[in-house]
PDBQT receptor file of N, H, CA, C and O in Angstrom, charges set to zero:
ATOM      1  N   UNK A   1     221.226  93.729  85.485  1.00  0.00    +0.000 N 
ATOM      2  CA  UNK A   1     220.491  94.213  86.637  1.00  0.00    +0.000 C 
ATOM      3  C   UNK A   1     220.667  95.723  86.739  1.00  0.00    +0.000 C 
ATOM      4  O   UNK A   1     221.802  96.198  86.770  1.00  0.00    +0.000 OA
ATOM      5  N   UNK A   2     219.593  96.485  86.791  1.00  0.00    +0.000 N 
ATOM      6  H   UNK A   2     218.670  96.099  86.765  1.00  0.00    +0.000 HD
ATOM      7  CA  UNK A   2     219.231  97.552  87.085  1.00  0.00    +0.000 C 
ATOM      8  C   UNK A   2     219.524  98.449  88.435  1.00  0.00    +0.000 C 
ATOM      9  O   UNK A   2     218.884  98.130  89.437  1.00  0.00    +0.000 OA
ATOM     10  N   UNK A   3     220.468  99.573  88.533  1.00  0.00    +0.000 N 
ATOM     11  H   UNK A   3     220.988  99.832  87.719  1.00  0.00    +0.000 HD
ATOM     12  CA  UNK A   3     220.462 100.025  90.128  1.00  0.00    +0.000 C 
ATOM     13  C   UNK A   3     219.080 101.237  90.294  1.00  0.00    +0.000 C 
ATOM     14  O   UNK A   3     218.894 102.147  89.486  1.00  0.00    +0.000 OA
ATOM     15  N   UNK A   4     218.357 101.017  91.330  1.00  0.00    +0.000 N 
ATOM     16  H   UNK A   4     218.508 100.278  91.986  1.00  0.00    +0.000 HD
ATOM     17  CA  UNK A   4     216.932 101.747  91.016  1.00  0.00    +0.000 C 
ATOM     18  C   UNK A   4     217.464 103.088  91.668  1.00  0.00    +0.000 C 
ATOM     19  O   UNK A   4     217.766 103.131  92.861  1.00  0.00    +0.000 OA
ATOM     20  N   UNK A   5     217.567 104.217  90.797  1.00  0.00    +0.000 N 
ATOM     21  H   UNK A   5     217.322 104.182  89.828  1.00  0.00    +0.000 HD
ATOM     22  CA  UNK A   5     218.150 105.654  91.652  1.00  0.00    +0.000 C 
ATOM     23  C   UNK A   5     216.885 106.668  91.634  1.00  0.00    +0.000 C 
ATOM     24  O   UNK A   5     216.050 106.817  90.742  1.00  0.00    +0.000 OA
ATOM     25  N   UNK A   6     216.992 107.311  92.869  1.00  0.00    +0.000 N 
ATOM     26  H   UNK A   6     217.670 107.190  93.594  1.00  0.00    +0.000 HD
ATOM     27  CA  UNK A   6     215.549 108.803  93.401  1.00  0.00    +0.000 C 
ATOM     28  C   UNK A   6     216.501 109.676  92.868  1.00  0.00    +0.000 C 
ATOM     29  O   UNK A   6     217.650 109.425  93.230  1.00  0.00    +0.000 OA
ATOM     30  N   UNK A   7     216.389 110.445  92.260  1.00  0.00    +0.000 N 
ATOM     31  H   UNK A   7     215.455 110.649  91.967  1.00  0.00    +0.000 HD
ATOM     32  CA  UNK A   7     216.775 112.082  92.172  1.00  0.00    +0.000 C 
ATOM     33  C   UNK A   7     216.138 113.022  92.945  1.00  0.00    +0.000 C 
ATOM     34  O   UNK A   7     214.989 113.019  92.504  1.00  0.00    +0.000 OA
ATOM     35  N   UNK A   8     216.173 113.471  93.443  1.00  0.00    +0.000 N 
ATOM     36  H   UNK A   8     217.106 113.474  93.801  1.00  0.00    +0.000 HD
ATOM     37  CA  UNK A   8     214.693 115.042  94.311  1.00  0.00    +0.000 C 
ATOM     38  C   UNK A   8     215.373 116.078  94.074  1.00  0.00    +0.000 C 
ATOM     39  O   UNK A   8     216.573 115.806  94.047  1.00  0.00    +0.000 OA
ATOM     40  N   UNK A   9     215.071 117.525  93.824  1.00  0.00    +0.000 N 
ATOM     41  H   UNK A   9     214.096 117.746  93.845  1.00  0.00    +0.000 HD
ATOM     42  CA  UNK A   9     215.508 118.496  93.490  1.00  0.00    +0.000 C 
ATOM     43  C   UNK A   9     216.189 118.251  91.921  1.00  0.00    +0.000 C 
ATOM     44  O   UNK A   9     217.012 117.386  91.622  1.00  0.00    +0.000 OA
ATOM     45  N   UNK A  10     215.518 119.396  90.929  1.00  0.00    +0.000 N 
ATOM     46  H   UNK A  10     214.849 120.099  91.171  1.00  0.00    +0.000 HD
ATOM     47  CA  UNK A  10     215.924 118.998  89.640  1.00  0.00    +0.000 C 
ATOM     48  C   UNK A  10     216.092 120.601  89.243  1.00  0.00    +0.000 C 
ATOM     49  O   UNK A  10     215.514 121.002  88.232  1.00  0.00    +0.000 OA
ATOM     50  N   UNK A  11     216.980 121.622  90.136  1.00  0.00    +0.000 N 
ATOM     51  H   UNK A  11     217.449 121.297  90.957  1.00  0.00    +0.000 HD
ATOM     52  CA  UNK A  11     217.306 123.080  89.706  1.00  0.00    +0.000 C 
ATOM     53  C   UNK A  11     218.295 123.132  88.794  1.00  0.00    +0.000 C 
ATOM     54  O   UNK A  11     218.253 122.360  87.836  1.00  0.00    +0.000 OA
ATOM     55  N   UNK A  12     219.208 123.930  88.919  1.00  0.00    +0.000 N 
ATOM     56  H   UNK A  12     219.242 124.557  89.698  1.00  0.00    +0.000 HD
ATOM     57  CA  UNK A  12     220.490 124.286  88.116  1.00  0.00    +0.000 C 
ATOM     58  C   UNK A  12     221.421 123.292  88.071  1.00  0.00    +0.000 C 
ATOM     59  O   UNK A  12     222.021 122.925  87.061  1.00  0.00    +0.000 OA
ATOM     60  N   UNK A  13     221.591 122.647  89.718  1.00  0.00    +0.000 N 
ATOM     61  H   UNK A  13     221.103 122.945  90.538  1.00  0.00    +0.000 HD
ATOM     62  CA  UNK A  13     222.806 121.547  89.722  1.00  0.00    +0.000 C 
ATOM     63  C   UNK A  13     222.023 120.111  89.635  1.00  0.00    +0.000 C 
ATOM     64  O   UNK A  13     222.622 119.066  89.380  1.00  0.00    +0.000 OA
ATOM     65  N   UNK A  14     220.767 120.173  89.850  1.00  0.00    +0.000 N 
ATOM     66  H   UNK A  14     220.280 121.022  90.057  1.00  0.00    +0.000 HD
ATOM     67  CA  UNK A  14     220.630 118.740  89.652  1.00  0.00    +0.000 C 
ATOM     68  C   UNK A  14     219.586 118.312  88.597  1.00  0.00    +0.000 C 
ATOM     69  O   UNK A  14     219.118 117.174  88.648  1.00  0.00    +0.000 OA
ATOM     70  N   UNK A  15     219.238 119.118  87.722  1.00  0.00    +0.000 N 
ATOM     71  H   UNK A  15     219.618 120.042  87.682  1.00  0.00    +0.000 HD
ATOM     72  CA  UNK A  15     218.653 118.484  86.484  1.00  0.00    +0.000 C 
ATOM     73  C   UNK A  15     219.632 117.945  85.456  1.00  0.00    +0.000 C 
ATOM     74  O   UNK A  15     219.652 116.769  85.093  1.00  0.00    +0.000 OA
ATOM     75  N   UNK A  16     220.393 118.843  85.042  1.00  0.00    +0.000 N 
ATOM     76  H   UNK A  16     220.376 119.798  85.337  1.00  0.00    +0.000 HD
ATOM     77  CA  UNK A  16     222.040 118.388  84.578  1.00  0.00    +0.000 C 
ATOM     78  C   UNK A  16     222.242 116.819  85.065  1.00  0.00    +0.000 C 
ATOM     79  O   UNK A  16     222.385 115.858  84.309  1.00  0.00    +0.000 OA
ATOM     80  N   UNK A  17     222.225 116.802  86.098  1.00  0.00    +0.000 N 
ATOM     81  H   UNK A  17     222.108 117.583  86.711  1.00  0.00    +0.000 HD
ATOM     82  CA  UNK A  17     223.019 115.350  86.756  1.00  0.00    +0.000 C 
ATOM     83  C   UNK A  17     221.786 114.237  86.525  1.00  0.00    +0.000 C 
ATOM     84  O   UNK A  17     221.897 113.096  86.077  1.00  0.00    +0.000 OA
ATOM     85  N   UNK A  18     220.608 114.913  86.962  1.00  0.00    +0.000 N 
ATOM     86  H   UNK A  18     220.517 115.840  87.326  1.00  0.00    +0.000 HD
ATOM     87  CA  UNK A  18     219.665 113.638  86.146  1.00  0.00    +0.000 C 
ATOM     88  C   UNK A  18     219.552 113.296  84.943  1.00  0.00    +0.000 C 
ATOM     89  O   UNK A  18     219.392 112.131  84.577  1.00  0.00    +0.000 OA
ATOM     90  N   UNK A  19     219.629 114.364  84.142  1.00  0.00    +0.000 N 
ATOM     91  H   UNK A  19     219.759 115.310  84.439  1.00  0.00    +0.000 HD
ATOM     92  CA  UNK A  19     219.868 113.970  82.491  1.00  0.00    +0.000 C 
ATOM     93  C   UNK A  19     220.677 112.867  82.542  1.00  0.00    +0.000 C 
ATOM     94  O   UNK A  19     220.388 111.745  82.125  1.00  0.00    +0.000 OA
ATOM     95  N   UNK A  20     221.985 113.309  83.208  1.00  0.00    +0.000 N 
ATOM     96  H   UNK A  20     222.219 114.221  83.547  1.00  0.00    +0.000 HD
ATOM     97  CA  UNK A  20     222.876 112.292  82.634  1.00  0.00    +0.000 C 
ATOM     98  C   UNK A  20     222.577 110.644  83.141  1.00  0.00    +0.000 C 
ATOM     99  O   UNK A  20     222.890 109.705  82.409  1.00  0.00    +0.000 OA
ATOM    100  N   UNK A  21     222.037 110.473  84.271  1.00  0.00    +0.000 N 
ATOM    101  H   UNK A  21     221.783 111.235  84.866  1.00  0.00    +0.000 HD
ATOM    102  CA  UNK A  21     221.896 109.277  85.007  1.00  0.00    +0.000 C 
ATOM    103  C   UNK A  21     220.636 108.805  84.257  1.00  0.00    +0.000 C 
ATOM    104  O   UNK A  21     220.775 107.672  83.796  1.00  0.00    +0.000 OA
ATOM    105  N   UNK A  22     219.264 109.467  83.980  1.00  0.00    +0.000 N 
ATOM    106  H   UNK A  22     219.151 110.387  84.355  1.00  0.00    +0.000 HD
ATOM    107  CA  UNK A  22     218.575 109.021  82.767  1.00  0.00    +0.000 C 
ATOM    108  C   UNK A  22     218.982 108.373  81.521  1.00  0.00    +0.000 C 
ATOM    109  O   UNK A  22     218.278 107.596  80.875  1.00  0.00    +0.000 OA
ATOM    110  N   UNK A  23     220.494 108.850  81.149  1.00  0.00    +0.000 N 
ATOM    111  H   UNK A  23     221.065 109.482  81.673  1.00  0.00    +0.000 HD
ATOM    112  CA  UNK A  23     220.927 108.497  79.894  1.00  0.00    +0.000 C 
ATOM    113  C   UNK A  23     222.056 107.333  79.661  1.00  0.00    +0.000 C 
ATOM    114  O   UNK A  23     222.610 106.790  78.706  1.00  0.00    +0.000 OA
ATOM    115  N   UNK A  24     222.078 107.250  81.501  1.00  0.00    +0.000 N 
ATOM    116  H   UNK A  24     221.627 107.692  82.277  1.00  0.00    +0.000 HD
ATOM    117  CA  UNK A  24     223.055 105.598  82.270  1.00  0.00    +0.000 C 
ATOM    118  C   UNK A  24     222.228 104.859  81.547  1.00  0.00    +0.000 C 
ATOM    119  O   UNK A  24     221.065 105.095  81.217  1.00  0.00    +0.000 OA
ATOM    120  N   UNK A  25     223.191 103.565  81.229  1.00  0.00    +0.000 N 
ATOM    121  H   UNK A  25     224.135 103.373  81.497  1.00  0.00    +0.000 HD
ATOM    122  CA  UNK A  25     222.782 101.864  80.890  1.00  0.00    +0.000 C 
ATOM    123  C   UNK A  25     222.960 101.397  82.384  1.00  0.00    +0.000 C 
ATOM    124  O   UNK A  25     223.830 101.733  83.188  1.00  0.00    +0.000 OA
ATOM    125  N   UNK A  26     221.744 100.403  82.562  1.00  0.00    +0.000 N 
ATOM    126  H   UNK A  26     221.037 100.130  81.909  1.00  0.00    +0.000 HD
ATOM    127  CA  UNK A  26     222.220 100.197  84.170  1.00  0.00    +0.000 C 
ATOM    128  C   UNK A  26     221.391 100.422  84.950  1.00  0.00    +0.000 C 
ATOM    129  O   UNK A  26     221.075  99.473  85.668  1.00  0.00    +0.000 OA
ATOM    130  N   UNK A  27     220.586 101.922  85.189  1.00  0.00    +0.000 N 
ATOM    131  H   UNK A  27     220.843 102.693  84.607  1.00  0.00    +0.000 HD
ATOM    132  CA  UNK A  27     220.281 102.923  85.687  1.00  0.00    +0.000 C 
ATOM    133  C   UNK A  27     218.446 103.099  85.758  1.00  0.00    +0.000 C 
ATOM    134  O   UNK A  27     217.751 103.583  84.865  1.00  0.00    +0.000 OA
ATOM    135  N   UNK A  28     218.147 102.758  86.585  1.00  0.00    +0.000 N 
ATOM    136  H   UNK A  28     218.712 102.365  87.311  1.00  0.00    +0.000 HD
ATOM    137  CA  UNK A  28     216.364 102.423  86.441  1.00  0.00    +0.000 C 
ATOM    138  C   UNK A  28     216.258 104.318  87.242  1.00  0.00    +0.000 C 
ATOM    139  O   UNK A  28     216.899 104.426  88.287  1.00  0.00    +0.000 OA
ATOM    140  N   UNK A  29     215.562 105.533  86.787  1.00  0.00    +0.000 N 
ATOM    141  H   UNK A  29     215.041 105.445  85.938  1.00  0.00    +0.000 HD
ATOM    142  CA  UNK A  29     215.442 106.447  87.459  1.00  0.00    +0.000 C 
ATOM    143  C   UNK A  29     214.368 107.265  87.800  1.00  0.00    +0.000 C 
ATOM    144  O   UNK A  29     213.667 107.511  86.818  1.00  0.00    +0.000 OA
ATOM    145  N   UNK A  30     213.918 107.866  89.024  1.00  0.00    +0.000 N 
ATOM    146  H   UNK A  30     214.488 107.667  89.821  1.00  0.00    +0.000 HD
ATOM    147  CA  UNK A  30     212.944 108.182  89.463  1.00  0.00    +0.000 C 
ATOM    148  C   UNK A  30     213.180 109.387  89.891  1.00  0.00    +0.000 C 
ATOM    149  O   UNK A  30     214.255 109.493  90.481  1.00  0.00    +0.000 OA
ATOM    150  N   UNK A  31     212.591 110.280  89.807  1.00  0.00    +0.000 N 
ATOM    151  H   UNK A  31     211.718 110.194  89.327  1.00  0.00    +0.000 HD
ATOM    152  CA  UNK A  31     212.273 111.200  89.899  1.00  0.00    +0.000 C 
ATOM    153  C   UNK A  31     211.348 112.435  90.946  1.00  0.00    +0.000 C 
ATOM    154  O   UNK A  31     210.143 112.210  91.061  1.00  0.00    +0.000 OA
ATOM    155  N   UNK A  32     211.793 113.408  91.509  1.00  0.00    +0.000 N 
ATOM    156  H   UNK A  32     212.772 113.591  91.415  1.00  0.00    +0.000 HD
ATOM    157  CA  UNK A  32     210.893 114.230  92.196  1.00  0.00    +0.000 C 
ATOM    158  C   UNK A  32     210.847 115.905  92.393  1.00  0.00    +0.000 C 
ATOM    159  O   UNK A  32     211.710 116.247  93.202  1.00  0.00    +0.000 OA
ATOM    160  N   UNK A  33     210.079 117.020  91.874  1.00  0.00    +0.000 N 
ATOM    161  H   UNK A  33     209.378 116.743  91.217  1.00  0.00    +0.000 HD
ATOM    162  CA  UNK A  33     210.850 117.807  92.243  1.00  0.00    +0.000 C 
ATOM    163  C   UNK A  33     209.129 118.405  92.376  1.00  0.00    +0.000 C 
ATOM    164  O   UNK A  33     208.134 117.838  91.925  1.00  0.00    +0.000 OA
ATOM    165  N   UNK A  34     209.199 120.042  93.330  1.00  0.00    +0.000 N 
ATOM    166  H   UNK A  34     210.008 120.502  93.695  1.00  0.00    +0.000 HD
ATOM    167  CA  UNK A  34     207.760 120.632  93.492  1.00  0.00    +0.000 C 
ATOM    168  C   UNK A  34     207.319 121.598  92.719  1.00  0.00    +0.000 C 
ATOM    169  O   UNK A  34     206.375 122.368  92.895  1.00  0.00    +0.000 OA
ATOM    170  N   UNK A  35     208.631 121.436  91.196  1.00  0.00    +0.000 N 
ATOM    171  H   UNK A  35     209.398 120.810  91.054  1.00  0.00    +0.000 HD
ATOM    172  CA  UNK A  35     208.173 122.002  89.668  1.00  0.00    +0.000 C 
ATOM    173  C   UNK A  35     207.749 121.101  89.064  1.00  0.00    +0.000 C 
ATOM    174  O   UNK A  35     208.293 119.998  89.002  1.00  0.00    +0.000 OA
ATOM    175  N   UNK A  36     206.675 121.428  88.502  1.00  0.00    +0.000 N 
ATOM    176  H   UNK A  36     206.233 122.323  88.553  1.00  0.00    +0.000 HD
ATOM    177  CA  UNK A  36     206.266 119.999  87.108  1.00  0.00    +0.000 C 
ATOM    178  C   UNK A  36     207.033 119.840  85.787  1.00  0.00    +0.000 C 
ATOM    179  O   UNK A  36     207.198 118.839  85.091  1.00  0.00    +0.000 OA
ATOM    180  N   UNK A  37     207.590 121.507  85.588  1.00  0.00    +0.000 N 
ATOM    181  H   UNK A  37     207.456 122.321  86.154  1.00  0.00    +0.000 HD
ATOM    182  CA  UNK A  37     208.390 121.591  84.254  1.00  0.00    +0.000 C 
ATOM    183  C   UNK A  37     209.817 120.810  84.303  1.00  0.00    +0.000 C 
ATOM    184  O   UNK A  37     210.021 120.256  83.223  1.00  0.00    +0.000 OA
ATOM    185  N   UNK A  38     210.683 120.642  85.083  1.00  0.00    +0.000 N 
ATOM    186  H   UNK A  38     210.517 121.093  85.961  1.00  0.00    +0.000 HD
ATOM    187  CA  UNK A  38     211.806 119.860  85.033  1.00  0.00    +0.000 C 
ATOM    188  C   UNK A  38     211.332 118.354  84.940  1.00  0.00    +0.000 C 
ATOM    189  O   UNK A  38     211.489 117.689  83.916  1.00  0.00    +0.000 OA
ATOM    190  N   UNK A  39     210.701 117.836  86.168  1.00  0.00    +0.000 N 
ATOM    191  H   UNK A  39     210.574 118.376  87.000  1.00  0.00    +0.000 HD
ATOM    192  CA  UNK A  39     209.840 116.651  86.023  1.00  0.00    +0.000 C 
ATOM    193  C   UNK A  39     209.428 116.057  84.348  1.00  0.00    +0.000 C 
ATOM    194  O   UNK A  39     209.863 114.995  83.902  1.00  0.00    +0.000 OA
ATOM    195  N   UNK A  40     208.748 116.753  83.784  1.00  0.00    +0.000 N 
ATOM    196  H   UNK A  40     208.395 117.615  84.146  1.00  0.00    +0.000 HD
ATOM    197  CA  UNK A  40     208.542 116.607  82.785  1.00  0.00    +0.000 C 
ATOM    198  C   UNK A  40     209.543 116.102  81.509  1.00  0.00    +0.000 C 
ATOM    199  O   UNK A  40     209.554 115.168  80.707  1.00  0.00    +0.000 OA
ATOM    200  N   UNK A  41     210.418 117.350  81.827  1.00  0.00    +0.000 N 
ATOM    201  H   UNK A  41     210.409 118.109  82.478  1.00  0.00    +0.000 HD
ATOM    202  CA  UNK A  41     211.879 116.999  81.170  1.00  0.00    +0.000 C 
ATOM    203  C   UNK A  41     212.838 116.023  81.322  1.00  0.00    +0.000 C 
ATOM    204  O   UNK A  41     213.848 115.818  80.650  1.00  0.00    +0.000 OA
ATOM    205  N   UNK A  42     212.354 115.376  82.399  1.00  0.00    +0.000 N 
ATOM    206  H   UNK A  42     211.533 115.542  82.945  1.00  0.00    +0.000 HD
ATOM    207  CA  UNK A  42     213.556 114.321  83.109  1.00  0.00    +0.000 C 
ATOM    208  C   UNK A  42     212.622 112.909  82.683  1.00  0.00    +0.000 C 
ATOM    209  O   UNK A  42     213.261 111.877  82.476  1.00  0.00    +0.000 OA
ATOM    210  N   UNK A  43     210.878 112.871  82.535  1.00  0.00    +0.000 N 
ATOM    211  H   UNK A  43     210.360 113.709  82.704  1.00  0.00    +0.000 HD
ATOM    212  CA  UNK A  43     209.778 111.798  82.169  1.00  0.00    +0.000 C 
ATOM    213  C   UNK A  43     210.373 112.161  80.367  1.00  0.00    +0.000 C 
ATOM    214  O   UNK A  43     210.254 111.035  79.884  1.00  0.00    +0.000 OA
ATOM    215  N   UNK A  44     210.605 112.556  79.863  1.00  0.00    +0.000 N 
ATOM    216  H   UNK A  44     210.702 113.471  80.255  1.00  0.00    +0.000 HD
ATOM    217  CA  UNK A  44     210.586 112.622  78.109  1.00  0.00    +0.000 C 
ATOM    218  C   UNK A  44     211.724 112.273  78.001  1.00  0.00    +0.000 C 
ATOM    219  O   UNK A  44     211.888 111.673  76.938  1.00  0.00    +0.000 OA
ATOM    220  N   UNK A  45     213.246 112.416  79.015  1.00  0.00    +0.000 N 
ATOM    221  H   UNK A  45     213.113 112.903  79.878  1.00  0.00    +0.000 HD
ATOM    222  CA  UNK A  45     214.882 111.791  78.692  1.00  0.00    +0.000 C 
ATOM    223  C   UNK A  45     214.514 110.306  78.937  1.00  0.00    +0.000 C 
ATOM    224  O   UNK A  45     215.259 109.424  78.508  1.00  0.00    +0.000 OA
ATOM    225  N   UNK A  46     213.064 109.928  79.810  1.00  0.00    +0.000 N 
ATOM    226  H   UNK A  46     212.459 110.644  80.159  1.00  0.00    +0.000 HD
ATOM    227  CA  UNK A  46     213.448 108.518  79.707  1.00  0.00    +0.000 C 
ATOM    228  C   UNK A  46     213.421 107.917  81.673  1.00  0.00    +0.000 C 
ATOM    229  O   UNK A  46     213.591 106.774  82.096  1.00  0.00    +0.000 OA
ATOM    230  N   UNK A  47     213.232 108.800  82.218  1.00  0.00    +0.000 N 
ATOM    231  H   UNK A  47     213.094 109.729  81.874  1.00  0.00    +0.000 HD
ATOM    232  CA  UNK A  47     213.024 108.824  84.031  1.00  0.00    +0.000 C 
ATOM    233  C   UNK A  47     211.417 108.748  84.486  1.00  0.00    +0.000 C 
ATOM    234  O   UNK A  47     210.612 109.476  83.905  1.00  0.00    +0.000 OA
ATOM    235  N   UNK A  48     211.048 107.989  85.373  1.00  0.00    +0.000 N 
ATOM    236  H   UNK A  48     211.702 107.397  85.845  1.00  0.00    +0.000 HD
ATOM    237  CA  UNK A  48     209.684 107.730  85.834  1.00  0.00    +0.000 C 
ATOM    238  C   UNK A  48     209.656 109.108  87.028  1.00  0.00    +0.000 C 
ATOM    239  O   UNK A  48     210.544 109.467  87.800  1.00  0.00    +0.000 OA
ATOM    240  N   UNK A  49     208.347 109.638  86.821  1.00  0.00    +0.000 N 
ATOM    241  H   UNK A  49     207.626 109.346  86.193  1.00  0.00    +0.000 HD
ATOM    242  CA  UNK A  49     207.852 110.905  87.796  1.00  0.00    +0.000 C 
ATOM    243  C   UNK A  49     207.138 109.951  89.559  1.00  0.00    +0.000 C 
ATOM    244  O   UNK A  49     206.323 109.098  89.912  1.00  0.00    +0.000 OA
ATOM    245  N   UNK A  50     208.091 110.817  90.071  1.00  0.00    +0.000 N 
ATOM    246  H   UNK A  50     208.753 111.510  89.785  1.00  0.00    +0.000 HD
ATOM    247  CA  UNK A  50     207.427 110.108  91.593  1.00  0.00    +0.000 C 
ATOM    248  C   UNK A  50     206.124 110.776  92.096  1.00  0.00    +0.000 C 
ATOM    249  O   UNK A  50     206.102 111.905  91.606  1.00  0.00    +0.000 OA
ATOM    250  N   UNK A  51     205.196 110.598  92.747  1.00  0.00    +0.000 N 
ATOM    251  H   UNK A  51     205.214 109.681  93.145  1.00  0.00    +0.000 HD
ATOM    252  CA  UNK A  51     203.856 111.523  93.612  1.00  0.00    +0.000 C 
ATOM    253  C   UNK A  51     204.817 112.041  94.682  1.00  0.00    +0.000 C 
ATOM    254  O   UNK A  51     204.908 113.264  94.795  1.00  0.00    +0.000 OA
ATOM    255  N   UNK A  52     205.443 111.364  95.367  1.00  0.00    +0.000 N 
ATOM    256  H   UNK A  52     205.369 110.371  95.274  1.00  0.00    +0.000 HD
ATOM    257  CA  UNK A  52     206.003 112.412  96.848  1.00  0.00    +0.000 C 
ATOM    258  C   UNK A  52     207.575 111.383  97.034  1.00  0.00    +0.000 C 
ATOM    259  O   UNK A  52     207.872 110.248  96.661  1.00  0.00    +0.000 OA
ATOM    260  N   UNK A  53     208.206 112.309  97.689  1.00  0.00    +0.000 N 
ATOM    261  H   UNK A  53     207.964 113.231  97.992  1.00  0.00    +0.000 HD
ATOM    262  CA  UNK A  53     209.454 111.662  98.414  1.00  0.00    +0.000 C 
ATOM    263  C   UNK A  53     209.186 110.323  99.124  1.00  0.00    +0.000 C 
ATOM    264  O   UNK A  53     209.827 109.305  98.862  1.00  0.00    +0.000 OA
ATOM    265  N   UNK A  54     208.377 110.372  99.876  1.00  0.00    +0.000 N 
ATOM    266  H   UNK A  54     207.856 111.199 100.089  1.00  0.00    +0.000 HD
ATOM    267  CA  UNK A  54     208.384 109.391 100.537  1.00  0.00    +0.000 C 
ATOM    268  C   UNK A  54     208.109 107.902  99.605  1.00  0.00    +0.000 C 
ATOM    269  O   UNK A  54     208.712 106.844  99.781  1.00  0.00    +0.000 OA
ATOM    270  N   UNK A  55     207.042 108.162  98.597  1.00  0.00    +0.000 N 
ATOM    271  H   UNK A  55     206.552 109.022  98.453  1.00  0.00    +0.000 HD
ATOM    272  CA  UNK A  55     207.035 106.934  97.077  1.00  0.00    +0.000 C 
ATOM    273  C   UNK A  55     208.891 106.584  96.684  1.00  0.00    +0.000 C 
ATOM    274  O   UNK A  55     209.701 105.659  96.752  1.00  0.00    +0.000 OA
ATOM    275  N   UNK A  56     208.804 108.086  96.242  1.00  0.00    +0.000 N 
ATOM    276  H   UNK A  56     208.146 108.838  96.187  1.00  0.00    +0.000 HD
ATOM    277  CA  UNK A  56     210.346 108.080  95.333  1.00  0.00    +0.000 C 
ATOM    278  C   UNK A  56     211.430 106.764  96.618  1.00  0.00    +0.000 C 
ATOM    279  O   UNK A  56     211.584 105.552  96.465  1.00  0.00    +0.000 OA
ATOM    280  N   UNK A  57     211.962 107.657  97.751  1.00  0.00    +0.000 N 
ATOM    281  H   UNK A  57     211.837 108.641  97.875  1.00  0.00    +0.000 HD
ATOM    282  CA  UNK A  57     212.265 106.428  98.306  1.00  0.00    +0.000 C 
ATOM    283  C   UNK A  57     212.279 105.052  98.432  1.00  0.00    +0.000 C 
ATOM    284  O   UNK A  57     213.136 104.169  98.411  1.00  0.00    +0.000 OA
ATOM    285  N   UNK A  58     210.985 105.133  98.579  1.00  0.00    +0.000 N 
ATOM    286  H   UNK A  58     210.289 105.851  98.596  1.00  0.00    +0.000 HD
ATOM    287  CA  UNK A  58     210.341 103.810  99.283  1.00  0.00    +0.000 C 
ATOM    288  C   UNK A  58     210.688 102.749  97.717  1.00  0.00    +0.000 C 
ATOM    289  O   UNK A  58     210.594 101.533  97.884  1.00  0.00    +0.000 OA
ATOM    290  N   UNK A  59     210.930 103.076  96.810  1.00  0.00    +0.000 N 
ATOM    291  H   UNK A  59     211.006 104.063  96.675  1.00  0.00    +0.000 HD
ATOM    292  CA  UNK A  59     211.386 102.519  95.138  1.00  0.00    +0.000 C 
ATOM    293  C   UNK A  59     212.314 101.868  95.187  1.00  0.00    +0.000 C 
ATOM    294  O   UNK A  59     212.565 100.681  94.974  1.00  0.00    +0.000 OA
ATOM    295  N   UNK A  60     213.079 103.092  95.621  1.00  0.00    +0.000 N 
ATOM    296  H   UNK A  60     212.875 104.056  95.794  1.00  0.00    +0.000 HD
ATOM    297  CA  UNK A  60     214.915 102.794  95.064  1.00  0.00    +0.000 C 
ATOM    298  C   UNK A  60     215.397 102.132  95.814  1.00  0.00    +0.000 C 
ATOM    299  O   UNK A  60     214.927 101.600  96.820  1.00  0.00    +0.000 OA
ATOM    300  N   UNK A  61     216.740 102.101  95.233  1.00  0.00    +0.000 N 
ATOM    301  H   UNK A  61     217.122 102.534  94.416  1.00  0.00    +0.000 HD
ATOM    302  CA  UNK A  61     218.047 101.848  96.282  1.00  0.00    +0.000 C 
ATOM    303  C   UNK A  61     219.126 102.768  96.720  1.00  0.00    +0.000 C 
ATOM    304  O   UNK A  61     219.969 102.610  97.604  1.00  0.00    +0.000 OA
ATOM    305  N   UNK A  62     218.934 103.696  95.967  1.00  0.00    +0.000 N 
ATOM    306  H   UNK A  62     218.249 103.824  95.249  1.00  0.00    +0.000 HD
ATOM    307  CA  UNK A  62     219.847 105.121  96.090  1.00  0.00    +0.000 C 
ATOM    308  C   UNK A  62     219.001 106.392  95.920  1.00  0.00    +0.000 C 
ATOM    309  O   UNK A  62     218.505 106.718  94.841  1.00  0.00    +0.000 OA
ATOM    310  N   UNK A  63     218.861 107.144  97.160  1.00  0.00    +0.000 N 
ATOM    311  H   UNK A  63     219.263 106.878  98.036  1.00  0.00    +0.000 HD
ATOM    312  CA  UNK A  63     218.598 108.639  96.625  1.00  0.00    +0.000 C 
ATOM    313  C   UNK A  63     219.623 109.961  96.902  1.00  0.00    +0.000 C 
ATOM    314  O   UNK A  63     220.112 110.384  97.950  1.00  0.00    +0.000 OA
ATOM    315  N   UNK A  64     219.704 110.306  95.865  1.00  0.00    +0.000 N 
ATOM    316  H   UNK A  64     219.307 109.963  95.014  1.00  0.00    +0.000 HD
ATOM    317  CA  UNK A  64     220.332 111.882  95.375  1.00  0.00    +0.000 C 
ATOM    318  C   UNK A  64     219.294 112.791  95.985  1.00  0.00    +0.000 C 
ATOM    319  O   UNK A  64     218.130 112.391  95.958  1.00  0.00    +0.000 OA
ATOM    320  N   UNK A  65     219.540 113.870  96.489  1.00  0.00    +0.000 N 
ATOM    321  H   UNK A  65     220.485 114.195  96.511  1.00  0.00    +0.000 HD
ATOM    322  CA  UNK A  65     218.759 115.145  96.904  1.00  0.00    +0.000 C 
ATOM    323  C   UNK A  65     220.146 116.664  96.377  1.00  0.00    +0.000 C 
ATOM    324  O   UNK A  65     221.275 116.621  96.865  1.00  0.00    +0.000 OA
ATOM    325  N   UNK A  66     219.826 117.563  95.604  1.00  0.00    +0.000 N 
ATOM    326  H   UNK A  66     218.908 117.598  95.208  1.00  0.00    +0.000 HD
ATOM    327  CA  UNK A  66     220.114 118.339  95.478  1.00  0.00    +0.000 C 
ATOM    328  C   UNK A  66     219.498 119.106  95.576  1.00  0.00    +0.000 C 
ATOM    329  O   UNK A  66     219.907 120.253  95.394  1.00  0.00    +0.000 OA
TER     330      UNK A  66
């Protein structure tokens, strides 16, 4: 079983930390930020791109905001 995690904000401290949770066994991850270029980077490690916070939420079971 899968824990479904939001990431939002994907700058200096929290693209780092999504990589790594992208690269969790376990770890179903979603994604949000109001750059497309990190987004992108976090959809090619293997993380689904959210439309808005309120989607990303409404997903999971855990959200991260950095």
């Amino acid at each position: 079983m899968s824990t479904r995690v939001g990431f939002v904000g994907l700058g200096n401290i929290g693209k780092p930390m999504a990589l790594r949770l992208a690269a969790a066994e376990g770890v179903d991850l979603q994604v949000y930020d109001v750059a497309p270029e990190p987004v992108a980077e976090l959809v090619a490690a293997g993380a689904a791109a959210a439309d808005s916070v309120a989607a990303l939420a409404a997903a999971v079971d855990v959200v991260c905001v950095m």
